[in-house]
N, C-alpha and C positions, 0 to 999 in steps of 0.2 A: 366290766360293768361298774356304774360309779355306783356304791352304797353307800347309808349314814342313817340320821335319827331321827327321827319326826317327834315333835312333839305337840299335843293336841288337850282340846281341854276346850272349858268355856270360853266366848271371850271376857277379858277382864284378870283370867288367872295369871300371868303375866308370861304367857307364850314367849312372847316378841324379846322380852327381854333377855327371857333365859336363854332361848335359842342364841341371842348373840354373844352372850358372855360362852356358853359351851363351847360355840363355835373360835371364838377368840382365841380359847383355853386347846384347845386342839387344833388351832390354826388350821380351819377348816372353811370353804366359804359357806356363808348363812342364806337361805333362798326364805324368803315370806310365800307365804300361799296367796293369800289376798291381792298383791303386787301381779297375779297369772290369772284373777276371777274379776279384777273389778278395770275396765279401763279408766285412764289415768285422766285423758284430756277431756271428760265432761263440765261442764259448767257445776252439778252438784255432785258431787265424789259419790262413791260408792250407787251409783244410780242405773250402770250399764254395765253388762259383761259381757267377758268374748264367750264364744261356742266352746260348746265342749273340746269341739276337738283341737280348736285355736290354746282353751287352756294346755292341755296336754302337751302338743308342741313347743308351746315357749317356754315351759317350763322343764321337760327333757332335755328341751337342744342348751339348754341354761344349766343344766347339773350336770350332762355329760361329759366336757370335760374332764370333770372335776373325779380323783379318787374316791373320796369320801365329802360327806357335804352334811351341814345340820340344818332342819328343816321345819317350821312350825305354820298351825291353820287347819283348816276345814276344808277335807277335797271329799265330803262324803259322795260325791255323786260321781268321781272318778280316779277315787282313790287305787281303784283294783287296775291301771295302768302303774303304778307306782310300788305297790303291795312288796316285790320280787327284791324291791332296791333299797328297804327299810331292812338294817340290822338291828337296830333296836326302836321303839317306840317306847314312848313317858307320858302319860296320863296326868297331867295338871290340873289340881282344883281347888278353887274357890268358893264360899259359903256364896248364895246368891245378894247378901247387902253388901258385903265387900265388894264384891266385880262390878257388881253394875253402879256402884258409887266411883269407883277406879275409871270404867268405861264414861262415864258420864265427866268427868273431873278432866279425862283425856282429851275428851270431843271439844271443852271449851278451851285449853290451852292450843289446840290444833286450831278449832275453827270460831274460837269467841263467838259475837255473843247471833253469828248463824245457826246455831242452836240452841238458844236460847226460845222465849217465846216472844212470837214476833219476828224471828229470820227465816230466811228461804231454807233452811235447814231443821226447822222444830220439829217438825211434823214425821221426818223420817227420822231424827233421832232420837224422838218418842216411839216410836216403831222399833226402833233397834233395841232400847232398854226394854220395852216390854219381853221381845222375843228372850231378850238374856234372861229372864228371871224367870221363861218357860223351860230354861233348859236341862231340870232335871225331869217334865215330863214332855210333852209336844212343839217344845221349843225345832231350831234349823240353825243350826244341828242342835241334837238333843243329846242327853247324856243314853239314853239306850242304844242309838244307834253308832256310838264311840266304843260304850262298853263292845258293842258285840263285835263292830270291827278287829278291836284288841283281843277279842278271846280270840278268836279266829285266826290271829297270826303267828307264825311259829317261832318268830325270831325273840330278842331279849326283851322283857317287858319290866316297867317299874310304874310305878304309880305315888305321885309325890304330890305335898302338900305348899297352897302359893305362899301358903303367908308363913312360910318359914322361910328363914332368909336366903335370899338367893345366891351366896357364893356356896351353901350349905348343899342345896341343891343342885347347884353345877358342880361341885367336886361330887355327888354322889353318881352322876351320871357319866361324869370321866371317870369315873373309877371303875364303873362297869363297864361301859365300853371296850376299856382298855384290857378289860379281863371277859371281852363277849365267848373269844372262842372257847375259855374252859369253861363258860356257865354252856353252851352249847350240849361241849362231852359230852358235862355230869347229866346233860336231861338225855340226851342220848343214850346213854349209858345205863340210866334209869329205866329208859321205854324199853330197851333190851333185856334188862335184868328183868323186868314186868312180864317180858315176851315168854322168857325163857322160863320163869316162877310157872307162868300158864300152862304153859309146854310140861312140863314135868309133873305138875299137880294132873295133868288129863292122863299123861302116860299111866300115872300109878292107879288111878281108878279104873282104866282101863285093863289094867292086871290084875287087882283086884276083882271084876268084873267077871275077868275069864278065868279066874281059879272059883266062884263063886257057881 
């Protein structure tokens, strides 16, 4: 089964980037999330998306060959197809005036001055910066429902900061990677030692108990 690293975060934290240089750095291929949610040939980008289950599909049959693969985006509504094939996940984040300055600075170098005011583009790219600077409370995706995905997964988790510099950040993430399966053991090892502390604390009460 192909695994690798997803990394997620607001937009604006600089996902996109880091994912590539990681991937570079482990010569690994780099898949975008957004490239499997938004079809490409609309007249206004980002306007139409495939079905759920159309995302699912071409994004699978696109990583499967692959051993390992580094992965960045927002699949909050069908991430749990994917969940099994994440060894590690990275939590990227940015203060909300940096990202949505960064997101905004991006829009016009990509789509000049369509998003501006006045282009067939303003309207929805006031839309998009609004939702970004909701997204430590009811934003889509929002920082609650990232946080909780990430408690909830078992594999290696890190949580990194955007506006430290980014080869800083990608060596921190190859570095664990590269050491995923002893950080593994040691929590392994850990739940065990946990298991076994309980186990012995109830036996002894338990004898306690019957000599009492």
């Amino acid at each position: 089964m192909s695994t690798g690293i997803m990394i997620i975060g607001p937009s604006g934290s600089g996902k996109t980037t880091l994912g590539r240089v990681v991937a570079e750095k482990l010569g690994y291929p780099y898949f975008d999330v957004d490239d499997y949610i938004w079809k490409q040939d609309t007249e206004e980008p980002y306007t139409e998306m495939y079905t759920k289950k159309e995302k699912i599909s071409r994004l699978s049959n696109d990583i499967e060959p692959y051993e390992h693969f580094v992965m960045s985006g927002s699949m909050s509504s069908f991430h749990y197809a994917f969940d099994d094939k994440f060894e590690m996940m990275v939590f990227l984040y940015v203060e909300p005036d940096i990202r949505v300055q960064r997101v905004h600075n991006r829009a016009i170098e990509r789509f000049g001055e369509r998003v501006l005011e006045g282009g067939d583009m303003h309207q929805s790219h006031m839309k998009f910066l609004e939702g970004n600077r909701k997204y430590e409370t009811d934003g889509s995706p929002n920082l609650r429902e990232q946080k909780e995905w990430m408690k909830n997964m078992s594999c290696v988790k890190l949580e990194l900061d955007g506006i430290h510099s980014l080869e800083n950040n990608a060596e921190i993430i190859v570095k664990n990677w590269e050491k995923r399966d002893n950080l593994r053991l040691k929590k392994l090892k850990i739940g065990i030692d946990r298991k076994c502390d309980k186990k012995a604390k109830t036996v002894y009460w338990e004898k306690r108990l019957r000599k009492e």
